[in-house]
N, C-alpha and C positions, 0 to 999 in steps of 0.2 A: 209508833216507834220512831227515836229519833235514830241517826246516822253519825256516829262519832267521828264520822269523815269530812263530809259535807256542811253534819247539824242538820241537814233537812227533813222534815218530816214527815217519815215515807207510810205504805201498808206495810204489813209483812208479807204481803208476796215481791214486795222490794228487796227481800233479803234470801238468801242463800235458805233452801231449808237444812241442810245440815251443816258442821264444821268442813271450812275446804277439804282437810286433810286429816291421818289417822295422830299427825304431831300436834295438832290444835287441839287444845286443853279449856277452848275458851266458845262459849257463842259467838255467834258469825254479828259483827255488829255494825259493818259496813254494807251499803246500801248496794244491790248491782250494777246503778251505772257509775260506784267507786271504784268497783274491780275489775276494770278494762284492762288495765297494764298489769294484771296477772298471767295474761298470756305471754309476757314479754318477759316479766319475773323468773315468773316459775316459783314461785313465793307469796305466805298468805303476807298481804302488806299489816299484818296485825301482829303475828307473835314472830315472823318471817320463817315458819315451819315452813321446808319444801314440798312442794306437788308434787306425788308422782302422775305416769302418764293417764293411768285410769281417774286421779281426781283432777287432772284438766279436765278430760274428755266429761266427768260429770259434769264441772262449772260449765265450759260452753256449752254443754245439752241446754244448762238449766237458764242462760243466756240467749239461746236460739227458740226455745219452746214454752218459757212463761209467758206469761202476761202481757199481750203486745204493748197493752198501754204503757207498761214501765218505761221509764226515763231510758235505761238502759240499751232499750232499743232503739231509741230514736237518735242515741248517740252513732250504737255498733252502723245503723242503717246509712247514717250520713256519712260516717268513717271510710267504709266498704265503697258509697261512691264515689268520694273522694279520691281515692285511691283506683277506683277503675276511670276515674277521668283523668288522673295522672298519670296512668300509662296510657292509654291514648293519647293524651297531650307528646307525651315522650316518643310514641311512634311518629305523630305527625312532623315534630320537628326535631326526629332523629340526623338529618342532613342540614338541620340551621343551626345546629352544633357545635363552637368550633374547637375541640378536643384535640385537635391533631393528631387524630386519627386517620390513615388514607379510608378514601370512601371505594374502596372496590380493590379487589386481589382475588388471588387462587386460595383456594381450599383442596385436598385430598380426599379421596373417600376409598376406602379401603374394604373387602368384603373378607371374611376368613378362609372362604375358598381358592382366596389368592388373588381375584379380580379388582381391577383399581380404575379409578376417572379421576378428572380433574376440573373444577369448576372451576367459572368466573365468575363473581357474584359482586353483587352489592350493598352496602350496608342496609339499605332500604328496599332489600327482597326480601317477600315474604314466605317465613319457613315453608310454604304450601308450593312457592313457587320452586325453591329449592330443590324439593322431592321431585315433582314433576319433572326439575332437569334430572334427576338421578334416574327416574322411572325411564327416560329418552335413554340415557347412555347406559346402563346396565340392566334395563327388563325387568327393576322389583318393581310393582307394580307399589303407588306411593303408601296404599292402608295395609301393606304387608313390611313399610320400613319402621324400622329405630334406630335412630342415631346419635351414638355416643359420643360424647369428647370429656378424656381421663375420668371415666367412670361416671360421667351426669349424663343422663338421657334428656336430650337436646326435645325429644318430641315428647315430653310430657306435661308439657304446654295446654292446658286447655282452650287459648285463644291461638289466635297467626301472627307470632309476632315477626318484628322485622330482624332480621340477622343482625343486624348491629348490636341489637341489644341480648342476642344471649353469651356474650362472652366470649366469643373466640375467634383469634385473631387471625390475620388472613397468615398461609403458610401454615397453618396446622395440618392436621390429620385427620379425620375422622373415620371412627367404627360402624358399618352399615349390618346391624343386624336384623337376618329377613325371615320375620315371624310365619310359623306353618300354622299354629294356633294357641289358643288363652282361653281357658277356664276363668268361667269369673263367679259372680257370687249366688246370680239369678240362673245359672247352669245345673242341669240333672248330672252332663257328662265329667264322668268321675272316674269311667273307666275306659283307657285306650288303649287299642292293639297298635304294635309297631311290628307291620310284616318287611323284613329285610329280605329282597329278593337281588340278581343279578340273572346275567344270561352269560352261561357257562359256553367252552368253545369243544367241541367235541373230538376226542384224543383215541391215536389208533395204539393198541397196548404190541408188544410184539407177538402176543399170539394172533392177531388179528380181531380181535374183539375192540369192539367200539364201546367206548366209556366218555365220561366228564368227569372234571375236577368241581367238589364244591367251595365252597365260602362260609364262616362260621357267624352267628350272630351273637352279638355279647351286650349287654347293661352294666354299665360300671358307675356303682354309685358315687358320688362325692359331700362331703359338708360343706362350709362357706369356707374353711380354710387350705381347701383343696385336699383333702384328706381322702385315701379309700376307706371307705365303709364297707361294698360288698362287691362282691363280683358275679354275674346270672351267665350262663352259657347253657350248651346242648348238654355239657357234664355235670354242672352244679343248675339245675335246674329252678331254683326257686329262694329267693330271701322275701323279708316282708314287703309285702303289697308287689312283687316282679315274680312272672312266672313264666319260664319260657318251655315253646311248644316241642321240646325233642328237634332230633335231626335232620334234615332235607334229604329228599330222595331225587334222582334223576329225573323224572319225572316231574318234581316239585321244588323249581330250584331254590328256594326259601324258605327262613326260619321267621318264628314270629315270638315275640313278646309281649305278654298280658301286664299292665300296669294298671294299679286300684291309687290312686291319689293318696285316698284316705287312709290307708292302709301303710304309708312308705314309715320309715323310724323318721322320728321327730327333728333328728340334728341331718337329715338329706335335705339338701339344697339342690344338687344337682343329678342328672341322671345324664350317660351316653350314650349313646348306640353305634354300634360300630362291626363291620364286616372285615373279617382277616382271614390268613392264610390258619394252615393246622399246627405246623411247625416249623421252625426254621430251617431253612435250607429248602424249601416246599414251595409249592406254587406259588404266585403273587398277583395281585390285580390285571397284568398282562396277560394273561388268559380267560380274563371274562371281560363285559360288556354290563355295562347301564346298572351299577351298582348301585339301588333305589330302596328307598323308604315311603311305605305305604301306611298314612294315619288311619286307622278309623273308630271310630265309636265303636267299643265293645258291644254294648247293647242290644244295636240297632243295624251296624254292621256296616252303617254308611262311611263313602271315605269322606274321612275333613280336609286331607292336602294331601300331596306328593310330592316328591323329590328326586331328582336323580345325580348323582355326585357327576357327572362327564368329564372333569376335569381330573379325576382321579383315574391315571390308567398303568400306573408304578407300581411298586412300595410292596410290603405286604399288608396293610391294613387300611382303610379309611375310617374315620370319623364322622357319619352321614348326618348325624343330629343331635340335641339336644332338649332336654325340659330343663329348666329352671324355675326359682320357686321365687316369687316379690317377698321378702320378709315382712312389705307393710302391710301387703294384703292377703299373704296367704295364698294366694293364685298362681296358679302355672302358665309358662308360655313354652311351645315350643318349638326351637327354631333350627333354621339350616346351619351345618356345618360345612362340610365338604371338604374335611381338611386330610391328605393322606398322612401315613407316619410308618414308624416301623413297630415292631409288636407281632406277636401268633396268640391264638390259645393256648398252647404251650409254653410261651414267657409271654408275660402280658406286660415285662417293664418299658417297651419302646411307648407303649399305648398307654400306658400311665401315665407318662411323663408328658406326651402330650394333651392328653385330658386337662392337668392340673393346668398347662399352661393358658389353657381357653378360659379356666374360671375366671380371670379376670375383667374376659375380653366380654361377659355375659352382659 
């Protein structure tokens, strides 16, 4: 066969076996290593019908897993190191640059629990070094951080590269979100309990009876555009895939919550968990102690992480954690919050409001 591209005269395992797209009306008549800058297009370079995401994702399968021999490969192969020797090149003489850019300043790092640092850095420290200064002055340990600046997650980096090069200037900001745990793809766990406990202070009643106040535990779902979807408590006990365990007893100063991944409505992005007062005018966080979220594997019962909000000793409600969901991959991660607010069981608008305002911060 020839190649109406090139003219060269290829096999047919040189060629695409079916039409890129469902708009192409015509056989595939350009050879595979013609349609390299289809992934830049997004377009057959032949009748210019558009890709959708599933017929990329075919062409590069079918680019990644033919026929090594094909020319195609030996392009993509040289392209790929090309281009990882360009960014090396770019780390090494990130400082023999001259951009006018300053080579070193402050950065902020900001945690949602309220906790902040302040680094000195330089454009030729490596994001590894980074963390490890963050892990010195605020205790996340560095394979439990992510950090954000306006919405890009700075460590999704597969290589170390040098701060210079991911964009952000010195005087910014940064969001230190510190992951408790992430379902991924080669994972069984799919079902996790979130036991909310505290340590209650014990109250003399005036007949002389000795009592405690409790704390309620709630799930307030969200979509991506911060919307309520549902609400789980000790009263409405159960929506899909959330199922909470009934009341606390004196004895048992905590609620817990059964979540199935699999099972949540398809438009939930996000999930909260959160410990409050019953009603307003009613107790509030100043009468208890160590208001804490305890992860474990459903299953198997083991814990995956802990938490304890301490910085939360106000308010009537705290915000102890969260799940959120990756839209690219489908996976959950779940992390600390610690943020207090206002809210009960009883009006749940202070705690809505601040829910929505965290989606961003995810």
């Amino acid at each position: 066969m020839q190649c109406n591209s090139c003219q060269a005269r290829c096999c047919s395992s040189d060629f695409p076996a079916a039409a890129l797209c469902e708009t192409c009306d015509h056989p595939p008549t350009f050879c595979l290593a013609c349609l390299g800058g289809v992934k830049q297009t997004g377009r057959c370079p032949e009748c210019g019908g558009g890709l959708q995401a599933e017929d990329m994702e075919r062409l590069m399968g079918a680019l990644r897993h033919r026929n090594r021999e094909c020319a195609a490969f030996h392009d993509l192969d040289t392209l790929k190191k090309r281009e990882e020797e360009a960014k090396r090149t770019a780390h090494r003489d990130l400082l023999g640059i001259d951009d006018g850019q300053p080579q070193s300043g402050d950065i902020e790092v900001t945690v949602l629990d309220g906790r902040r640092c302040k680094l000195r850095l330089c454009r030729r420290d490596r994001l590894s070094s980074v963390k490890r200064a963050i892990e010195t002055q605020l205790a996340v340990p560095a394979g439990k951080q992510r950090l954000l600046f306006r919405g890009r997650d700075l460590t999704a980096a597969e290589d170390d590269p040098c701060w210079g090069t991911l964009g952000v200037p010195f005087g910014e900001a940064l969001q230190l979100v510190i992951i408790m745990y992430e379902t991924s793809s080669g994972s069984n766990v799919r079902r996790l309990s979130f036991d909310l406990s505290w340590r209650p202070t014990l109250v003399t009643l005036r007949s002389g009876k000795v009592t405690c106040h409790h704390l309620n535990g709630s799930c307030i779902l969200l979509n991506r555009f911060g919307r309520v979807l549902d609400t789980v408590d000790f009263q409405k006990r159960s929506c899909s895939g959330v199922q909470h365990g009934g009341p606390s007893s004196k004895h048992s100063p905590k609620q817990s919550l059964e979540v199935d991944m699999r099972m949540l409505p398809s438009d939930c992005s996000s999930l909260f968990f959160t410990l409050s007062g019953f009603a307003p005018g009613g107790v509030t966080l100043a009468v208890f102690q160590d208001p804490s979220v305890h992860l474990r594997d459903r299953s198997s019962a083991k814990i995956l992480a802990s938490y304890t909000a301490d910085r939360c000793r106000t308010g009537e409600a705290v915000v102890l954690c969260c799940a959120v969901r990756d839209e690219r991959t489908n996976e959950w991660r779940v992390q600390q919050v610690g943020r207090g607010s206002s809210g009960n069981t009883k009006d749940y608008g202070g705690l809505y409001q601040t829910v929505r305002s965290l989606v961003d911060k995810m």
